[in-house]
C-alpha positions in Angstrom: 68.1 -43.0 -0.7 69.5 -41.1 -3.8 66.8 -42.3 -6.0 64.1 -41.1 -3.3 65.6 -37.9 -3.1 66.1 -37.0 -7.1 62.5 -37.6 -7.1 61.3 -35.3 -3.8 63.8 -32.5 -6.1 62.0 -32.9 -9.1 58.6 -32.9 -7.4 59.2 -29.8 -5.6 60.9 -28.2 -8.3 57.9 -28.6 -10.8 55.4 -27.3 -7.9 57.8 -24.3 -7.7 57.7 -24.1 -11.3 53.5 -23.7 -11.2 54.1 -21.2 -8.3 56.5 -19.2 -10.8 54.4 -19.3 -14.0 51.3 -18.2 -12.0 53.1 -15.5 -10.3 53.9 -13.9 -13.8 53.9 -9.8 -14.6 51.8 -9.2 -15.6 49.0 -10.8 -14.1 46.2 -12.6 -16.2 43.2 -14.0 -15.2 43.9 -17.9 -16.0 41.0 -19.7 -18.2 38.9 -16.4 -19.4 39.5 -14.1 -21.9 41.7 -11.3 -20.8 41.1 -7.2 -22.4 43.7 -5.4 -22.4 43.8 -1.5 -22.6 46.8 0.4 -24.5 47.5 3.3 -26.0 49.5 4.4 -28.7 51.7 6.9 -30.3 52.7 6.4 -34.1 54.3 7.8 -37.2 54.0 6.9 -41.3 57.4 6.5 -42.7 57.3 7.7 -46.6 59.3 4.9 -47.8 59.0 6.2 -51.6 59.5 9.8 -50.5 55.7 9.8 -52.9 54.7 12.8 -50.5 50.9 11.0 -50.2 49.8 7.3 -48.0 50.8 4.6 -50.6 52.2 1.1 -50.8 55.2 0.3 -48.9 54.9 3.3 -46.2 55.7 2.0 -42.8 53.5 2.7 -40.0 55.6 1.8 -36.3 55.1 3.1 -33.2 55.1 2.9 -29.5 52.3 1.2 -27.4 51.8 1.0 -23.5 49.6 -1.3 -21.7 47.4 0.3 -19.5 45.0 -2.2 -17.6 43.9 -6.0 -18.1 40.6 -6.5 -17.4 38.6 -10.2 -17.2 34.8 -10.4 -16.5 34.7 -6.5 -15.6 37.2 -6.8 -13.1 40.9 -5.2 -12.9 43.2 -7.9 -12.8 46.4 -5.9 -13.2 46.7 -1.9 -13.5 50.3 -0.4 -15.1 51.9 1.8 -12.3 54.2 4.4 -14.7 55.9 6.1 -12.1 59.5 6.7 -11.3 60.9 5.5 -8.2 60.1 1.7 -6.8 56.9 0.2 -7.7 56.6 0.8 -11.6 55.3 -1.7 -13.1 54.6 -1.7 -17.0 54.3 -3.5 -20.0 55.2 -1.7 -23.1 56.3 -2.3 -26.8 57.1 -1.5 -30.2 55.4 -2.4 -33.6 55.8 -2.1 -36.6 54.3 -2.8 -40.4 53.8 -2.2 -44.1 51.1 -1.3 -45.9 50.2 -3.6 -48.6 47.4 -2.4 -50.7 45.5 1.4 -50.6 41.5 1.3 -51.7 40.2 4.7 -52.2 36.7 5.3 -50.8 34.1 7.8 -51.0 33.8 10.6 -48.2 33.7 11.0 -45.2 36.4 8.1 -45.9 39.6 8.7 -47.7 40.8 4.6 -48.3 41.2 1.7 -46.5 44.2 0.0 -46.2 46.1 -3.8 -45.7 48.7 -3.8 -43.6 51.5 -6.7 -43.8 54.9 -7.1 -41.7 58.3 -5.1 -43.0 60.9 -6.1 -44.2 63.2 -3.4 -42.9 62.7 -1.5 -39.3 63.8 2.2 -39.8 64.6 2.0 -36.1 66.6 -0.9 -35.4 64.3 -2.8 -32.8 63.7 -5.6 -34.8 66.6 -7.7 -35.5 66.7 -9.6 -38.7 65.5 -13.1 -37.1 62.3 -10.8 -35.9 61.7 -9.5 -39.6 61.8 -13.2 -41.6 59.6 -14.4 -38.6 57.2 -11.7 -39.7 57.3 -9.9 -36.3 54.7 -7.5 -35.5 54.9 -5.8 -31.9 57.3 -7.1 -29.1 56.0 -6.5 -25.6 58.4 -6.0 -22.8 57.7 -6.0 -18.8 59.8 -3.3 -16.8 59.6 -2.9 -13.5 63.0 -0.2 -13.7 61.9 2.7 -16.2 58.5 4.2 -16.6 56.7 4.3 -20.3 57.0 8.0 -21.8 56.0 9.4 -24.9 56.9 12.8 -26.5 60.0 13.6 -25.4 62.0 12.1 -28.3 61.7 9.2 -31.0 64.4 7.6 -29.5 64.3 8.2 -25.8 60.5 7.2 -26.2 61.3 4.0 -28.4 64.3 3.1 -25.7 61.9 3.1 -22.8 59.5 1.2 -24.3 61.7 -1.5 -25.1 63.9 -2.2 -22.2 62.7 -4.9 -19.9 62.3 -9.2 -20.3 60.7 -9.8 -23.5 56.8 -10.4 -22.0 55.9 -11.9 -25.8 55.9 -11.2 -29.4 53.4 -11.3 -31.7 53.3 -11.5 -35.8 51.4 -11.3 -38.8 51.7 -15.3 -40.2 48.0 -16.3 -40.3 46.9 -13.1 -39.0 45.7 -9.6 -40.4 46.2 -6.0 -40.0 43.6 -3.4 -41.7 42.4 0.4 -40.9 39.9 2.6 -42.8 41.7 6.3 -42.9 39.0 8.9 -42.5 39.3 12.3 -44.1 40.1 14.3 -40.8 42.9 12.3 -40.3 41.4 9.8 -38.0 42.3 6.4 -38.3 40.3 2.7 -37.4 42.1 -0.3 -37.4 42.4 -3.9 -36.1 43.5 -7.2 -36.6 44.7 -10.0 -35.4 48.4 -11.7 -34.5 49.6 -15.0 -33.5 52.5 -15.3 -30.3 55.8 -16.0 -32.2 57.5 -15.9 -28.3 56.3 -16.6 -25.1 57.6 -15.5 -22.2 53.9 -14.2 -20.1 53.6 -18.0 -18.1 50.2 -18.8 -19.8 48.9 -21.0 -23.0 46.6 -19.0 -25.4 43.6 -20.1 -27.3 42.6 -18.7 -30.5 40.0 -16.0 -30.8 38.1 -15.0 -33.5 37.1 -11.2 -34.2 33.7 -10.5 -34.5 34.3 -7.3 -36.5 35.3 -9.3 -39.5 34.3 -13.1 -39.1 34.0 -14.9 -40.5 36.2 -14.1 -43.1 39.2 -13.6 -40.7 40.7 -16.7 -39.4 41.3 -16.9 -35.3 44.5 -15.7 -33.6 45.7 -14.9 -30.1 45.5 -11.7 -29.6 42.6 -9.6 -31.5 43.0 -5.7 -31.2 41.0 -2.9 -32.7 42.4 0.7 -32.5 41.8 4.6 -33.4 44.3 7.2 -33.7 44.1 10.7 -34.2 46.2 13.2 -36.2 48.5 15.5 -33.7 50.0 17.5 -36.7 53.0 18.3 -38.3 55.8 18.6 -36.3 54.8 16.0 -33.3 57.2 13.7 -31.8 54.4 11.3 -32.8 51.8 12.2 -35.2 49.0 10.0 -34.4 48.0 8.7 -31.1 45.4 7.2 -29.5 43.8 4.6 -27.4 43.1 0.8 -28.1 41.7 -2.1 -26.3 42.6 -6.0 -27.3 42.6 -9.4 -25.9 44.2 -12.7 -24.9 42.0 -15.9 -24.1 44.6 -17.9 -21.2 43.5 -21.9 -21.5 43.1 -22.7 -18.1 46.2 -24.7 -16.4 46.3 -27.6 -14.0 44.7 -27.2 -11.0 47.2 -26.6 -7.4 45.8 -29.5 -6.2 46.5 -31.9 -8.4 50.3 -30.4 -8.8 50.0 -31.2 -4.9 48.8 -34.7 -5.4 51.5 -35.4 -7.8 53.6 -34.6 -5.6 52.7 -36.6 -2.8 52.0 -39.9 -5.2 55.7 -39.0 -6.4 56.9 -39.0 -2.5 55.1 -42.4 -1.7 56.6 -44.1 -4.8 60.3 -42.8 -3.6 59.1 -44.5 0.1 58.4 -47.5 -1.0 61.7 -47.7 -3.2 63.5 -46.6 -0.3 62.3 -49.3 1.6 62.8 -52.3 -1.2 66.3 -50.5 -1.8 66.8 -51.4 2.4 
Protein backbone atom coordinates (compact mmCIF):
# COMPACT_ATOMS: atom_id res chain seq x y z
CA UNK A 1 0.00 0.00 0.00
CA UNK A 2 3.02 2.36 0.54
CA UNK A 3 4.53 1.47 -2.71
CA UNK A 4 0.97 2.27 -4.49
CA UNK A 5 0.74 5.45 -2.79
CA UNK A 6 4.57 6.91 -3.47
CA UNK A 7 3.60 6.28 -6.98
CA UNK A 8 -0.16 8.13 -7.00
CA UNK A 9 2.37 11.22 -5.16
CA UNK A 10 4.73 11.25 -7.79
CA UNK A 11 2.09 11.05 -10.61
CA UNK A 12 0.14 13.84 -9.34
CA UNK A 13 2.95 15.80 -8.45
CA UNK A 14 4.49 15.78 -11.98
CA UNK A 15 0.81 16.66 -13.51
CA UNK A 16 0.96 19.55 -11.10
CA UNK A 17 4.31 20.31 -12.15
CA UNK A 18 2.89 20.65 -16.10
CA UNK A 19 -0.02 22.67 -14.58
CA UNK A 20 2.80 25.08 -13.00
CA UNK A 21 5.15 25.47 -15.88
CA UNK A 22 2.20 26.23 -18.20
CA UNK A 23 0.75 28.63 -15.93
CA UNK A 24 4.10 30.77 -16.07
CA UNK A 25 4.25 34.88 -16.10
CA UNK A 26 4.49 35.66 -18.44
CA UNK A 27 2.55 33.89 -20.71
CA UNK A 28 3.90 32.44 -24.09
CA UNK A 29 2.33 30.91 -26.76
CA UNK A 30 3.81 27.13 -26.46
CA UNK A 31 5.28 25.70 -29.93
CA UNK A 32 5.39 29.07 -32.14
CA UNK A 33 7.60 31.80 -32.21
CA UNK A 34 6.74 34.36 -29.59
CA UNK A 35 7.58 38.69 -30.49
CA UNK A 36 8.05 40.41 -27.92
CA UNK A 37 7.69 44.33 -27.76
CA UNK A 38 10.08 46.47 -25.35
CA UNK A 39 11.34 49.62 -24.95
CA UNK A 40 14.33 51.07 -23.81
CA UNK A 41 16.12 53.73 -22.03
CA UNK A 42 20.06 53.84 -22.21
CA UNK A 43 23.27 55.68 -21.50
CA UNK A 44 27.19 55.39 -22.99
CA UNK A 45 29.60 55.22 -20.24
CA UNK A 46 33.07 56.95 -21.33
CA UNK A 47 35.19 54.33 -19.89
CA UNK A 48 38.49 56.21 -21.21
CA UNK A 49 37.16 59.61 -20.28
CA UNK A 50 38.26 59.97 -24.64
CA UNK A 51 35.26 62.57 -24.75
CA UNK A 52 34.17 60.77 -28.42
CA UNK A 53 32.31 56.76 -28.96
CA UNK A 54 35.43 54.50 -28.90
CA UNK A 55 36.47 51.08 -27.71
CA UNK A 56 35.69 50.00 -24.39
CA UNK A 57 32.64 52.50 -23.77
CA UNK A 58 29.81 50.79 -22.09
CA UNK A 59 26.47 51.02 -23.31
CA UNK A 60 23.66 49.55 -20.31
CA UNK A 61 20.43 50.38 -19.85
CA UNK A 62 16.92 49.69 -18.71
CA UNK A 63 14.34 47.71 -20.85
CA UNK A 64 10.54 46.94 -20.24
CA UNK A 65 8.53 44.37 -21.90
CA UNK A 66 5.61 45.69 -23.33
CA UNK A 67 3.40 42.84 -25.15
CA UNK A 68 4.13 39.21 -26.54
CA UNK A 69 2.54 38.57 -29.52
CA UNK A 70 2.27 34.92 -31.52
CA UNK A 71 0.51 34.67 -34.95
CA UNK A 72 -0.82 38.38 -34.63
CA UNK A 73 -2.42 37.71 -31.52
CA UNK A 74 -1.79 39.20 -27.82
CA UNK A 75 -0.81 36.51 -25.78
CA UNK A 76 0.23 38.57 -22.73
CA UNK A 77 0.04 42.58 -22.33
CA UNK A 78 2.36 44.25 -19.25
CA UNK A 79 -0.16 46.01 -16.84
CA UNK A 80 2.48 49.03 -15.22
CA UNK A 81 0.21 50.31 -12.81
CA UNK A 82 0.45 50.78 -9.11
CA UNK A 83 -1.87 49.15 -6.87
CA UNK A 84 -2.90 45.12 -7.40
CA UNK A 85 -2.77 43.83 -10.85
CA UNK A 86 0.77 45.01 -12.17
CA UNK A 87 2.15 42.71 -13.99
CA UNK A 88 5.65 43.33 -15.81
CA UNK A 89 8.63 41.98 -17.08
CA UNK A 90 11.52 44.16 -17.00
CA UNK A 91 15.50 44.11 -17.00
CA UNK A 92 18.79 45.47 -17.27
CA UNK A 93 21.66 45.03 -19.92
CA UNK A 94 24.59 45.77 -20.40
CA UNK A 95 27.80 45.68 -22.87
CA UNK A 96 31.05 46.84 -24.47
CA UNK A 97 31.86 47.95 -27.51
CA UNK A 98 34.46 46.04 -29.27
CA UNK A 99 35.45 47.57 -32.43
CA UNK A 100 34.29 51.33 -34.08
CA UNK A 101 34.19 51.33 -38.20
CA UNK A 102 33.80 54.82 -39.49
CA UNK A 103 31.34 55.23 -42.38
CA UNK A 104 30.46 57.70 -44.80
CA UNK A 105 27.32 60.06 -44.16
CA UNK A 106 24.37 60.02 -43.34
CA UNK A 107 26.22 57.23 -41.12
CA UNK A 108 28.74 58.14 -38.57
CA UNK A 109 30.26 54.18 -37.78
CA UNK A 110 29.11 51.03 -37.00
CA UNK A 111 29.99 49.27 -34.13
CA UNK A 112 30.59 45.45 -32.30
CA UNK A 113 29.35 45.16 -29.20
CA UNK A 114 30.70 42.30 -26.73
CA UNK A 115 29.79 41.59 -22.92
CA UNK A 116 31.74 43.76 -19.94
CA UNK A 117 33.81 42.91 -17.85
CA UNK A 118 32.88 45.46 -15.16
CA UNK A 119 29.01 46.72 -14.51
CA UNK A 120 29.34 50.49 -13.40
CA UNK A 121 26.11 49.78 -11.61
CA UNK A 122 26.41 46.73 -9.65
CA UNK A 123 23.56 44.52 -11.14
CA UNK A 124 25.61 42.02 -12.43
CA UNK A 125 27.48 40.04 -9.99
CA UNK A 126 30.78 38.69 -10.86
CA UNK A 127 29.43 35.01 -11.71
CA UNK A 128 27.04 37.12 -14.33
CA UNK A 129 30.21 38.91 -15.87
CA UNK A 130 32.59 35.49 -16.52
CA UNK A 131 29.28 33.93 -17.81
CA UNK A 132 29.29 36.77 -20.28
CA UNK A 133 25.80 38.03 -19.19
CA UNK A 134 23.94 40.31 -21.36
CA UNK A 135 20.38 41.47 -20.02
CA UNK A 136 18.61 39.73 -16.94
CA UNK A 137 14.80 39.84 -17.11
CA UNK A 138 12.80 39.94 -14.02
CA UNK A 139 8.87 39.27 -13.53
CA UNK A 140 7.16 41.63 -10.85
CA UNK A 141 3.94 41.55 -10.03
CA UNK A 142 4.72 44.30 -6.75
CA UNK A 143 6.40 47.52 -8.42
CA UNK A 144 5.56 49.11 -11.72
CA UNK A 145 8.46 49.73 -14.50
CA UNK A 146 9.47 53.55 -14.44
CA UNK A 147 11.91 55.43 -16.29
CA UNK A 148 13.24 59.03 -15.72
CA UNK A 149 13.02 59.64 -12.38
CA UNK A 150 16.46 58.63 -11.42
CA UNK A 151 19.41 56.18 -12.59
CA UNK A 152 18.98 54.31 -9.62
CA UNK A 153 15.38 54.33 -8.65
CA UNK A 154 14.76 53.46 -12.41
CA UNK A 155 17.61 50.57 -12.41
CA UNK A 156 15.99 49.35 -8.83
CA UNK A 157 12.54 48.90 -10.25
CA UNK A 158 13.57 47.28 -13.12
CA UNK A 159 15.31 44.64 -11.32
CA UNK A 160 13.36 43.60 -8.39
CA UNK A 161 11.11 40.54 -9.05
CA UNK A 162 12.05 36.37 -9.76
CA UNK A 163 14.63 36.26 -12.24
CA UNK A 164 12.26 35.43 -15.50
CA UNK A 165 15.70 34.49 -17.58
CA UNK A 166 19.11 35.72 -18.53
CA UNK A 167 20.47 35.91 -21.63
CA UNK A 168 24.39 36.38 -22.88
CA UNK A 169 26.62 36.98 -25.58
CA UNK A 170 28.59 33.29 -25.91
CA UNK A 171 27.73 32.28 -29.44
CA UNK A 172 25.80 35.25 -29.99
CA UNK A 173 26.29 38.89 -31.48
CA UNK A 174 25.46 42.45 -30.68
CA UNK A 175 25.99 45.26 -33.51
CA UNK A 176 24.37 48.89 -34.35
CA UNK A 177 25.06 51.34 -37.12
CA UNK A 178 25.23 55.03 -35.32
CA UNK A 179 23.69 57.55 -37.69
CA UNK A 180 24.78 61.10 -37.66
CA UNK A 181 21.64 62.59 -35.90
CA UNK A 182 22.23 60.59 -33.08
CA UNK A 183 20.00 57.73 -33.96
CA UNK A 184 21.07 54.43 -33.36
CA UNK A 185 20.09 50.70 -35.18
CA UNK A 186 21.03 47.66 -33.62
CA UNK A 187 20.36 43.89 -33.12
CA UNK A 188 21.71 40.79 -32.32
CA UNK A 189 21.23 37.83 -30.95
CA UNK A 190 21.74 36.00 -27.22
CA UNK A 191 21.62 32.58 -25.93
CA UNK A 192 19.46 31.83 -22.24
CA UNK A 193 22.35 31.33 -19.65
CA UNK A 194 19.18 30.93 -16.89
CA UNK A 195 15.84 29.72 -17.20
CA UNK A 196 13.35 30.45 -15.09
CA UNK A 197 10.04 31.41 -17.92
CA UNK A 198 8.63 27.32 -17.76
CA UNK A 199 9.38 26.76 -21.59
CA UNK A 200 12.35 25.12 -23.89
CA UNK A 201 13.62 27.38 -26.63
CA UNK A 202 14.70 26.58 -30.13
CA UNK A 203 17.26 28.48 -31.98
CA UNK A 204 16.39 31.16 -34.42
CA UNK A 205 18.22 32.59 -36.96
CA UNK A 206 18.05 36.39 -37.96
CA UNK A 207 17.27 37.14 -41.20
CA UNK A 208 18.89 40.64 -41.11
CA UNK A 209 22.34 39.12 -41.14
CA UNK A 210 22.12 35.28 -42.13
CA UNK A 211 23.68 33.69 -42.90
CA UNK A 212 26.65 34.92 -41.52
CA UNK A 213 25.17 35.02 -37.92
CA UNK A 214 24.84 31.78 -36.25
CA UNK A 215 21.20 30.98 -34.46
CA UNK A 216 20.34 31.91 -30.85
CA UNK A 217 17.27 32.13 -28.69
CA UNK A 218 16.28 35.31 -28.61
CA UNK A 219 16.91 37.61 -31.77
CA UNK A 220 16.23 41.41 -31.19
CA UNK A 221 16.65 44.45 -33.39
CA UNK A 222 16.37 47.96 -31.80
CA UNK A 223 16.44 51.96 -32.48
CA UNK A 224 17.18 54.54 -30.08
CA UNK A 225 17.04 58.06 -30.22
CA UNK A 226 19.17 60.87 -28.70
CA UNK A 227 17.18 62.73 -25.66
CA UNK A 228 20.24 65.21 -25.02
CA UNK A 229 22.49 66.17 -22.64
CA UNK A 230 21.35 66.19 -19.39
CA UNK A 231 18.56 63.23 -19.58
CA UNK A 232 18.24 60.70 -16.90
CA UNK A 233 18.67 58.47 -19.97
CA UNK A 234 20.06 59.68 -23.16
CA UNK A 235 18.74 57.39 -25.65
CA UNK A 236 15.56 55.63 -25.73
CA UNK A 237 13.47 53.97 -27.84
CA UNK A 238 11.42 51.07 -28.86
CA UNK A 239 12.42 47.37 -29.89
CA UNK A 240 10.71 44.26 -30.89
CA UNK A 241 12.45 40.52 -30.41
CA UNK A 242 11.55 36.99 -30.17
CA UNK A 243 11.54 33.57 -28.53
CA UNK A 244 10.62 30.26 -30.47
CA UNK A 245 8.94 27.87 -27.33
CA UNK A 246 9.48 24.00 -28.65
CA UNK A 247 6.20 22.65 -28.07
CA UNK A 248 5.78 20.49 -24.62
CA UNK A 249 3.96 17.25 -24.04
CA UNK A 250 0.62 17.20 -24.63
CA UNK A 251 -2.12 17.30 -21.21
CA UNK A 252 -3.26 14.18 -22.36
CA UNK A 253 -0.64 12.13 -22.43
CA UNK A 254 0.66 13.67 -18.80
CA UNK A 255 -3.08 12.30 -18.00
CA UNK A 256 -2.40 8.99 -19.48
CA UNK A 257 0.71 8.60 -17.54
CA UNK A 258 -0.84 9.12 -14.87
CA UNK A 259 -3.47 6.73 -15.06
CA UNK A 260 -0.96 3.78 -16.51
CA UNK A 261 1.14 4.81 -13.32
CA UNK A 262 -2.23 4.28 -11.07
CA UNK A 263 -3.02 0.80 -12.71
CA UNK A 264 0.62 -0.41 -12.18
CA UNK A 265 0.37 0.63 -8.29
CA UNK A 266 -3.26 -1.59 -8.38
CA UNK A 267 -1.94 -4.38 -9.52
CA UNK A 268 1.07 -4.30 -7.01
CA UNK A 269 -1.27 -3.56 -4.42
CA UNK A 270 -2.99 -6.52 -5.12
CA UNK A 271 0.18 -9.12 -5.57
CA UNK A 272 1.48 -7.23 -2.35
CA UNK A 273 -2.22 -8.73 -0.65
Amino acid sequence: MKYKLNILALTFACLGLGSQVAAATPILAAGAVNQANFNVTQNILDADRSGSLSVGDLFYGILNVTRITSGGSTVWNANNVSGPGVDSLSGYYLGAITSITALPSPFAASISIGAASFDPNGVFSASDLAAHTSVKLFADNVTPYQAGVSQASDIAAATDGALWASMGMDGGYWSGVLMNNGVLFGGGGFNLLANNTGESFAPQSNPACSPNCPPTGFVFSTVATDNGPGQVWRYSGGNNGSLSTVPEPAAPLLLLAGLLGWAASRRIGRKSV
